[in-house]
C-alpha positions as CSV (number, residue, x, y, z in Angstrom):
1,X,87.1,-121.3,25.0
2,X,88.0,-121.6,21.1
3,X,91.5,-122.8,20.5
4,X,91.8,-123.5,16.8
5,X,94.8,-126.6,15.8
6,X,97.4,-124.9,14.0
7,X,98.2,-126.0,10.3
8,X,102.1,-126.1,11.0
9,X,102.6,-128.9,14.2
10,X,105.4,-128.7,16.4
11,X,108.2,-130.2,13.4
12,X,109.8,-133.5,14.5
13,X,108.9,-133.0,18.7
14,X,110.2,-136.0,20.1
15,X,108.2,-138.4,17.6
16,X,106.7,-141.5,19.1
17,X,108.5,-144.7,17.1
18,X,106.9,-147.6,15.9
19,X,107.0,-151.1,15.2
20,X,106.0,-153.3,12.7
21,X,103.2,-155.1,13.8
22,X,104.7,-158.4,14.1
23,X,107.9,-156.5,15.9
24,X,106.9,-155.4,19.9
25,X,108.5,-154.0,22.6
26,X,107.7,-156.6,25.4
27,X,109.1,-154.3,28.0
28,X,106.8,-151.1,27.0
29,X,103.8,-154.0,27.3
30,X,104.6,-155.3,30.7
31,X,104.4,-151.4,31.5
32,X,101.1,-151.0,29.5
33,X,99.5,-153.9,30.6
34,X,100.2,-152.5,34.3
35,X,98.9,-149.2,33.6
36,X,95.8,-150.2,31.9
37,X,94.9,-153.2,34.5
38,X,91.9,-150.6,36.6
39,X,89.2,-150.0,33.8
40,X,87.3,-146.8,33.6
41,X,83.6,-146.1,31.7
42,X,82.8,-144.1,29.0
43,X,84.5,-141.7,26.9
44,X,87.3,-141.9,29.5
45,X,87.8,-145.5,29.3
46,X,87.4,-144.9,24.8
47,X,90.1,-142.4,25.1
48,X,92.4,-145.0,27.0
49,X,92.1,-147.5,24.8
50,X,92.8,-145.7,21.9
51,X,96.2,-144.6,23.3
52,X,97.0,-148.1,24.1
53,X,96.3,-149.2,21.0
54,X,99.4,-146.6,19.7
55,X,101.5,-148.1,22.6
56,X,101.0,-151.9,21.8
57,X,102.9,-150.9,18.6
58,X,105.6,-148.2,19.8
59,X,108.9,-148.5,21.5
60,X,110.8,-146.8,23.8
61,X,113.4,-144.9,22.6
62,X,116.9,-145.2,22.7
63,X,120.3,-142.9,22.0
64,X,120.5,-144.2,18.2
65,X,117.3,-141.4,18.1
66,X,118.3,-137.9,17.9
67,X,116.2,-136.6,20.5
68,X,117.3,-139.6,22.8
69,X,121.3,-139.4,21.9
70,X,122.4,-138.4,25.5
71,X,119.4,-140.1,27.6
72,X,120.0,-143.6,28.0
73,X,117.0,-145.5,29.1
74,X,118.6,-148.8,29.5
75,X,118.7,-148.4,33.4
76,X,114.8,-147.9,33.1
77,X,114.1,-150.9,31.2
78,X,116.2,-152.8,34.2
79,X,113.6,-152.4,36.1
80,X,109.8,-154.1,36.7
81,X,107.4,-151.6,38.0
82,X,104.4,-152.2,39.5
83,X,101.2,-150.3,40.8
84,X,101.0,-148.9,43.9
85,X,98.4,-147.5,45.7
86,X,96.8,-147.0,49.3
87,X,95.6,-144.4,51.9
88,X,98.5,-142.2,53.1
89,X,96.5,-139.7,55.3
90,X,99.2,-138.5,57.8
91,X,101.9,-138.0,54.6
92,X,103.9,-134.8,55.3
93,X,104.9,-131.7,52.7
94,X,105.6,-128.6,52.0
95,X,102.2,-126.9,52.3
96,X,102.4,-123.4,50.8
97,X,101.1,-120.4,52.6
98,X,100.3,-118.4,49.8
99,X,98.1,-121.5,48.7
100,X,96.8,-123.4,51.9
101,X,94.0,-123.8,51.2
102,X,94.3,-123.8,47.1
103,X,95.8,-127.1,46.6
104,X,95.4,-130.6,45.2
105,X,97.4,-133.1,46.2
106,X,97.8,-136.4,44.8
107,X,99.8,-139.8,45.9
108,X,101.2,-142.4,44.2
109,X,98.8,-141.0,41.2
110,X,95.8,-141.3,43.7
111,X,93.6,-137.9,44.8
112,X,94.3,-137.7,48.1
113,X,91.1,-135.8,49.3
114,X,92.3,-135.4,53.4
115,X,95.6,-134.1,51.9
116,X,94.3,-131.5,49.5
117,X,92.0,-128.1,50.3
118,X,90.1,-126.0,48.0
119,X,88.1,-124.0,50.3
120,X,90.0,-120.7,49.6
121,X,89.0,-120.3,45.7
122,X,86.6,-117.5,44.4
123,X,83.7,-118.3,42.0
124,X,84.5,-119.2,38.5
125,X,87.1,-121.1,38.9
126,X,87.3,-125.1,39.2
127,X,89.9,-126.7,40.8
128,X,89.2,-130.5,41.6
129,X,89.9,-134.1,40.3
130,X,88.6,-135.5,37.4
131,X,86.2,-138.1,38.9
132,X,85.0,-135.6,41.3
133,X,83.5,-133.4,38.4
134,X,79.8,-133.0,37.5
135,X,79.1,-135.0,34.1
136,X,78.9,-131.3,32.3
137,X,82.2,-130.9,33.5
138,X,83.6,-133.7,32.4
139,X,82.1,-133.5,28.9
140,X,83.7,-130.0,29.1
141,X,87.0,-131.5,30.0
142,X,86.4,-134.0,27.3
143,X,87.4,-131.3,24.4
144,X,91.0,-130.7,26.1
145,X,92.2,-133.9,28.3
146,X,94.9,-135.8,25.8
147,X,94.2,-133.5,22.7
148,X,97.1,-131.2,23.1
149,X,100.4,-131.8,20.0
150,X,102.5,-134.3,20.4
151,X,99.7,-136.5,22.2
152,X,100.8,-139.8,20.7
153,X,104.7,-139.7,22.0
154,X,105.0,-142.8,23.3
155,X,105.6,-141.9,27.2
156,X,102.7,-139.6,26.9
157,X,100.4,-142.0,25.3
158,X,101.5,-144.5,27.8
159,X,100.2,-141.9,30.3
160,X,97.1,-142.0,28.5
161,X,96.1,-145.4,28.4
162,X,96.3,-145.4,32.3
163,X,94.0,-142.4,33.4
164,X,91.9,-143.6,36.0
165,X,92.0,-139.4,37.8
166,X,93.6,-136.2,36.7
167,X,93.7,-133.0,38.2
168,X,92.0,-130.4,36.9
169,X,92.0,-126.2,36.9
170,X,89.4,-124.5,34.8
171,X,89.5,-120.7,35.2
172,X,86.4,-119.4,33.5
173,X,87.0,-116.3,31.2
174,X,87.9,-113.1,32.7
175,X,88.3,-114.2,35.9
176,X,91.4,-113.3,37.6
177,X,92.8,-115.8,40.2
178,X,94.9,-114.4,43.1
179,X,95.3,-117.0,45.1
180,X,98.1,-119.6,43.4
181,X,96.9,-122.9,43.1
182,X,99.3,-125.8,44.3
183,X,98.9,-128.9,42.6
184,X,101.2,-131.9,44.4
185,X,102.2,-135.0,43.6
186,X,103.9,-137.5,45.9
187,X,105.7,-140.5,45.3
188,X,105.3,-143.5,48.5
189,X,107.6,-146.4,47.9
190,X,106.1,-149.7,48.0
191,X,108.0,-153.3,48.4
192,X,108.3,-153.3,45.2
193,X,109.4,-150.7,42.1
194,X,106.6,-148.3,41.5
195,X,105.1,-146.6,38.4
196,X,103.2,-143.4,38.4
197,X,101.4,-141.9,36.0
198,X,99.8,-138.1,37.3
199,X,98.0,-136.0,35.0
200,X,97.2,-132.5,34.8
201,X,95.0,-130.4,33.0
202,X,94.6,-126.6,33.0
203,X,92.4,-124.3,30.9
204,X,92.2,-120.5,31.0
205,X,89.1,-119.2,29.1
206,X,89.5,-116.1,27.6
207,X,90.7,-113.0,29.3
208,X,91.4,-115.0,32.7
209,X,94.3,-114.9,34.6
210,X,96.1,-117.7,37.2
211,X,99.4,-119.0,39.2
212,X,99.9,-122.2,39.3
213,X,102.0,-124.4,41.0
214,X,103.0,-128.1,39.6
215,X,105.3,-130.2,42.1
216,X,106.5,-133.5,42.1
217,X,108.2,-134.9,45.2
218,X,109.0,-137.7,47.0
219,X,107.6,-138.6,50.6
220,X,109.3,-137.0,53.6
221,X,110.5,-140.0,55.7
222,X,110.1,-142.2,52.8
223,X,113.3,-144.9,51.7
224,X,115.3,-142.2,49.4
225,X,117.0,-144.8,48.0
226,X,113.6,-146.3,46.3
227,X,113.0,-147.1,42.7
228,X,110.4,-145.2,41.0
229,X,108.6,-144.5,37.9
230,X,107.1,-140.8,37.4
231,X,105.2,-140.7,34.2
232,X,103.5,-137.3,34.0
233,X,101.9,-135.4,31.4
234,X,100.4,-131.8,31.7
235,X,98.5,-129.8,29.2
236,X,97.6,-126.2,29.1
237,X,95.4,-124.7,27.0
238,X,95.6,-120.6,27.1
239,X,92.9,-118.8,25.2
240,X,92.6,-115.3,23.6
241,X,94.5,-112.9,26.0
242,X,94.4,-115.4,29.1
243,X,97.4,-114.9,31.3
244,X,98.7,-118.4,33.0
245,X,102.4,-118.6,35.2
246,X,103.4,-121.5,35.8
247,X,105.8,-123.4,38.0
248,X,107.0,-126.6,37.9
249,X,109.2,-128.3,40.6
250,X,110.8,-131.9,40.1
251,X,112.4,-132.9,43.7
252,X,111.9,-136.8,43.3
253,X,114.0,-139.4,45.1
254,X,117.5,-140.0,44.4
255,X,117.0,-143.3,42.6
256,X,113.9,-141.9,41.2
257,X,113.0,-141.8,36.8
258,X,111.2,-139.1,36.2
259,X,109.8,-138.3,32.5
260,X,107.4,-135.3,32.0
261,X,105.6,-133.7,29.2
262,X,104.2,-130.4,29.1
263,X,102.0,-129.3,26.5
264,X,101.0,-126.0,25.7
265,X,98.5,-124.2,23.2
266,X,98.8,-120.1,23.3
267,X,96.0,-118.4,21.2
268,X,95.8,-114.7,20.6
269,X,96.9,-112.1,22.6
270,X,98.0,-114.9,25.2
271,X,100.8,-115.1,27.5
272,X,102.4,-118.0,28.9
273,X,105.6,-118.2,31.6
274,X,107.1,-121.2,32.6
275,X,109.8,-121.6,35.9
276,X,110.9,-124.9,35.5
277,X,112.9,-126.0,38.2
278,X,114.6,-129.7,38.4
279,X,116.4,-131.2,41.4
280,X,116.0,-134.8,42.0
281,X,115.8,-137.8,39.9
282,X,118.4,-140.4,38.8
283,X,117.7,-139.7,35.5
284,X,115.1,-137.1,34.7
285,X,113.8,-135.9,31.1
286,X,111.3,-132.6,30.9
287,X,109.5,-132.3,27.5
288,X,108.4,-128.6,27.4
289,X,106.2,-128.0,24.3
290,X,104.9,-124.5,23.1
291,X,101.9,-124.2,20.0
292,X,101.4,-120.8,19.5
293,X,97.5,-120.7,17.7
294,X,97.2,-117.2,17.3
295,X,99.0,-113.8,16.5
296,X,101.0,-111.6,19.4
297,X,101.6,-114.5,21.8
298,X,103.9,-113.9,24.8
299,X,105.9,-116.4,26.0
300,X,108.6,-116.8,28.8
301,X,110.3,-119.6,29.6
302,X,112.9,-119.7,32.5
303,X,114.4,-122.9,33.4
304,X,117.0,-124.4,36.5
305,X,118.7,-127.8,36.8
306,X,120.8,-128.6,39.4
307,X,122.3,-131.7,40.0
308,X,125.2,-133.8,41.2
309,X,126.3,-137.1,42.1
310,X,125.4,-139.6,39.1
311,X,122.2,-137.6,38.1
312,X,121.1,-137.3,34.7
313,X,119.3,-134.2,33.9
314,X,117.6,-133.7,30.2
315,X,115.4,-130.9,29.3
316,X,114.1,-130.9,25.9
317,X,112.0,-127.7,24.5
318,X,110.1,-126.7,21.3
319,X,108.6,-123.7,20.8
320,X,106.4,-123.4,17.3
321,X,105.7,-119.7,16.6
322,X,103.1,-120.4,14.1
323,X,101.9,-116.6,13.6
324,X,102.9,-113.2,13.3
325,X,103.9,-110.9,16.1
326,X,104.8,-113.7,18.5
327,X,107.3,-112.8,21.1
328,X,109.3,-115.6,23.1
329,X,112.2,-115.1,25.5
330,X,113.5,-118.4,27.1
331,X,116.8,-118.4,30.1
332,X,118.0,-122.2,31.3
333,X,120.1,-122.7,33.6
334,X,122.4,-125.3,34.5
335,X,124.2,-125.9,38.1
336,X,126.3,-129.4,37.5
337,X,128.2,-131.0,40.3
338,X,130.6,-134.2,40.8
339,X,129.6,-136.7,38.0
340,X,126.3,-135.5,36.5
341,X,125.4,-134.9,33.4
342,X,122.9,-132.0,32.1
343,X,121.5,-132.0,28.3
344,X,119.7,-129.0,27.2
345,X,118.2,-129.2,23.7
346,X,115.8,-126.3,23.0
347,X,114.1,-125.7,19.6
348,X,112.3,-122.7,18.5
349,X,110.5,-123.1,14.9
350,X,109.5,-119.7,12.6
351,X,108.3,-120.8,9.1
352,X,107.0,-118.4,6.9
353,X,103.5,-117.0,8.4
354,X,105.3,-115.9,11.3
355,X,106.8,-112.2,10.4
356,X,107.8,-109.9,13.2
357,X,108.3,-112.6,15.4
358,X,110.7,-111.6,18.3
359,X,112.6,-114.6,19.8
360,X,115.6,-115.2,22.1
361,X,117.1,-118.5,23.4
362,X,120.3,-118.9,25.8
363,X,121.2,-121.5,27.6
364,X,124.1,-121.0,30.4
365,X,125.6,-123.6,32.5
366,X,128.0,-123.9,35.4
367,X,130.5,-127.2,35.9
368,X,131.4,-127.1,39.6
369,X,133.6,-130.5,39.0
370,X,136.3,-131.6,36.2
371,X,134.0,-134.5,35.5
372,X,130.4,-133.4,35.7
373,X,129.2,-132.7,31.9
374,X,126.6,-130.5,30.0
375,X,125.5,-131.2,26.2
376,X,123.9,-128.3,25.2
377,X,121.9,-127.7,21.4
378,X,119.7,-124.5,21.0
379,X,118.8,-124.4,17.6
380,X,116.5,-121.8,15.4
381,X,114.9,-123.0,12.2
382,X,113.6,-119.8,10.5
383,X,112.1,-119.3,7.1
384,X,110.3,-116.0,7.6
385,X,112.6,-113.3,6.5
386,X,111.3,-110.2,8.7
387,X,111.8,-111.2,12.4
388,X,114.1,-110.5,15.1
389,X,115.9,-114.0,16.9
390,X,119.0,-114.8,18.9
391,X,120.4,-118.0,20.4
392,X,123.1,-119.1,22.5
393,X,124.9,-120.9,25.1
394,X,128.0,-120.9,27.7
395,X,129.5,-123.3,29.7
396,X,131.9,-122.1,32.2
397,X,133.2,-122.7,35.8
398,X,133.7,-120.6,39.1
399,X,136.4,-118.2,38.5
400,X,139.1,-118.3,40.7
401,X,139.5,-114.3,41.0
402,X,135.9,-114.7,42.0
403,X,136.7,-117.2,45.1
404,X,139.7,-114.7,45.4
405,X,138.3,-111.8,46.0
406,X,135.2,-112.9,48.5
407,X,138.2,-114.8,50.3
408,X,140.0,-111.5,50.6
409,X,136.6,-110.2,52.9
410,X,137.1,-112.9,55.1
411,X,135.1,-115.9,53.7
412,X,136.3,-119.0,53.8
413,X,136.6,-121.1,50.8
414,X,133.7,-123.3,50.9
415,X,131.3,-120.7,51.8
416,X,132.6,-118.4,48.8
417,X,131.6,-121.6,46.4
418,X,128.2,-121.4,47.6
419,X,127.4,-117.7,47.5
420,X,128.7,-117.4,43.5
421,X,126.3,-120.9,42.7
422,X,123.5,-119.4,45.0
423,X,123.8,-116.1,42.9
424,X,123.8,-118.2,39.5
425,X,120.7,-120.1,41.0
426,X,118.5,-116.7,42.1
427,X,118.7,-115.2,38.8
428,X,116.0,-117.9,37.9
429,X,114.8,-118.6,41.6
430,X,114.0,-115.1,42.0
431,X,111.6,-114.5,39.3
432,X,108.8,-117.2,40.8
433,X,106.0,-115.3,41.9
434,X,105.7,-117.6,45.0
435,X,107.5,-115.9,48.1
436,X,107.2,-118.8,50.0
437,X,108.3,-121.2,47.2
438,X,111.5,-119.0,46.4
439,X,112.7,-119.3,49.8
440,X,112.4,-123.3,49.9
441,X,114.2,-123.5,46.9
442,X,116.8,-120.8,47.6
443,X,117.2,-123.0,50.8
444,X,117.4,-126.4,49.2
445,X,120.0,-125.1,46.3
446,X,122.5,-123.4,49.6
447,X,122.0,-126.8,51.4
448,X,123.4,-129.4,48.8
449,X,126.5,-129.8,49.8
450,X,128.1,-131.8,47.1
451,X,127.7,-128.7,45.0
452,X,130.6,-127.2,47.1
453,X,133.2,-130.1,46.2
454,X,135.2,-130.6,43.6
């Protein structure tokens, strides 16, 4: 695979900041020092230590940064996490059928081999963790793992400095996977607050195609009311007219954090789509991150949040169409209940090498109270003069002629509320190419009930 690093980076995506040297976050050092406590070997254990090197003299962010204004991490900082780690062999979750035996699963950030099966994949394709790979592999792996834009953010290099395991999916070129792999990560409270840092990395060689499924969750049965740290990075790398689809599910607990990067490099002829569907969390924050490499790239990026209660729901994008002929067509969604609050910022860059580029943004969202609230910023920076691009959002509630009328053919009230957000919901739901996924989902958005009070 020959990805080449584009001369125009992704412009001002979510910049790590720094300190002087004498001038440290002791927080974002506790966490470091944490993280980096189990040593690795090697290259790995090289690669580690130069991201903590970056973190010793970062900070976490706070709302006087413009891509922090409506995320305020103070809550997280409340907080001392700790490690956690052990054998949970009996753990129970949503086990796909479409991909029962194509699946990694992963707990507390620790391969969980009597959980996971890969027995069901055809040949030329790897699917495995990181430590399990042959030492070709891994020098293979080597080229990719933590060398995707935007590597030294700070939560992302934090991520970094802790591998100890990541998952891993190589399709090898022109192979074309039909079976979706399922790629789980579960969250096990411990006595004490828990940080976890999973890691993912996926690389199509040329002319390949796969389905993959990314979700984070938190253990059936376990306290939902635990504190948690998520911490996860992903990066795909798409070469020359590979196809990769892509779905990623955040159901964490409901006094969960839960930041995530996702990193993607499109080369020629590539196409990319992304269902990103968010749930759970007390305060989440999804970094979605498009480099397009090469000419006529194809991207789609569809995208749900639904939330109520106190959540806090951010999704930040940035979308760098580096190159002529690049199409990209992005739909997110926002279902906001009670006292939530949904930010959507979503960026797409076109400087000057990128004529005939054809690209359309819109965000839509849906207040079901008088106090939940949705900031909302799509923005286009162009500077080629010869391309087609839109952008937009809405922000509306149910309308009561709506209610009205499905009232008037004998439904109640209540049950009228949840078919118009269930119909708002499928229009992104629908599109996942998992049959079995779409219908948890589909079930899970019907079943939260404070979504049908005012």
């Amino acid at each position: 695979m020959s990805i080449q690093v584009s001369p125009s980076p992704i412009p001002n995506s979510n910049a790590v900041s720094l300190t002087s040297m004498l001038d440290r976050d002791d927080y974002l050092t506790g966490l470091l020092n944490q993280v980096t406590a189990t040593k690795t070997e090697g290259w790995l254990q090289e690669l580690r230590q130069s991201a903590a090197n970056w973190v010793r003299h970062s900070i976490i962010p706070t709302t006087r940064e413009e891509e922090w204004r409506f995320t305020d991490l103070s809550s997280l900082r409340k907080v001392q996490f700790n490690l956690e780690t052990g054998n949970f062999a009996s753990l129970e979750f949503d086990i796909l059928p479409e991909a029962a035996n194509s699946r990694l699963v992963f707990v507390n950030g620790v391969f969980a081999p009597e959980l996971s099966a890969v027995t069901d994949l055809a040949s030329g394709i790897v699917v495995s963790n990181l430590a399990a790979l042959s030492v070709v592999e891994q020098e293979g792996v080597r080229q990719y793992l933590a060398q995707a834009e935007g590597a030294q953010e700070v939560f992302t290099a934090l991520n970094t400095a802790g591998i100890t395991d990541a998952a891993v999916v190589w399709v090898k070129k022109n192979v074309v996977v039909e079976t979706p792999i399922h790629l789980v990560f579960i969250s096990v409270a411990g006595e004490t607050a828990t940080i976890l840092q999973p890691r993912c990395l996926v690389v199509a060689d040329s002319g390949s195609q796969v389905t993959l499924v990314e979700e984070y969750t938190n253990h059936q049965g376990a306290n939902k009311e635990a504190l948690y740290f998520t911490n996860a990075v992903t990066e795909i790398w798409v070469a020359d007219n590979a196809q990769v689809s892509h779905t990623r599910v955040e159901r964490e607990g409901a006094e969960a954090f839960h930041i995530g990067k996702t990193a993607i490099a499109q080369a020629r002829d590539s196409r990319y789509t992304c269902h990103a569907i968010t749930l759970g969390g007390k305060l989440s924050r999804h970094n979605l991150e498009i480099l397009q490499t090469g000419e006529q790239t194809e991207t789609t990026l569809n995208g749900l949040t639904v939330i109520s209660g106190k959540q806090l729901a951010d999704t930040h994008s940035a979308i760098a169409l580096n190159y002529p002929h690049g199409t990209s067509d992005q739909l997110h969604k926002c279902i906001v209940g009670d006292r939530a609050h949904a930010v959507f910022n979503g960026k797409v860059f076109v400087p000057k090498p990128a004529q005939l580029t054809n690209a359309a943004q819109l965000n839509r969202n849906l207040l079901l109270s008088s106090k939940a609230r949705v900031d909302t910023k799509p923005q286009l920076e162009i500077t080629a003069d010869n391309v087609k691009c839109a952008h937009g959002a809405t922000v509306s509630q149910l309308e009561d002629d709506e209610i009205f009328y499905l009232q008037s053919r004998g439904i109640d009230e209540n049950d009228a509320r949840k078919l118009l957000i269930n119909a708002f919901a499928a229009e992104i739901i629908n599109q996942i190419p998992v049959p079995s996924l779409r219908e948890i989902l589909l079930n899970t958005v019907n079943n939260l009930k404070s979504l049908t009070n005012d």
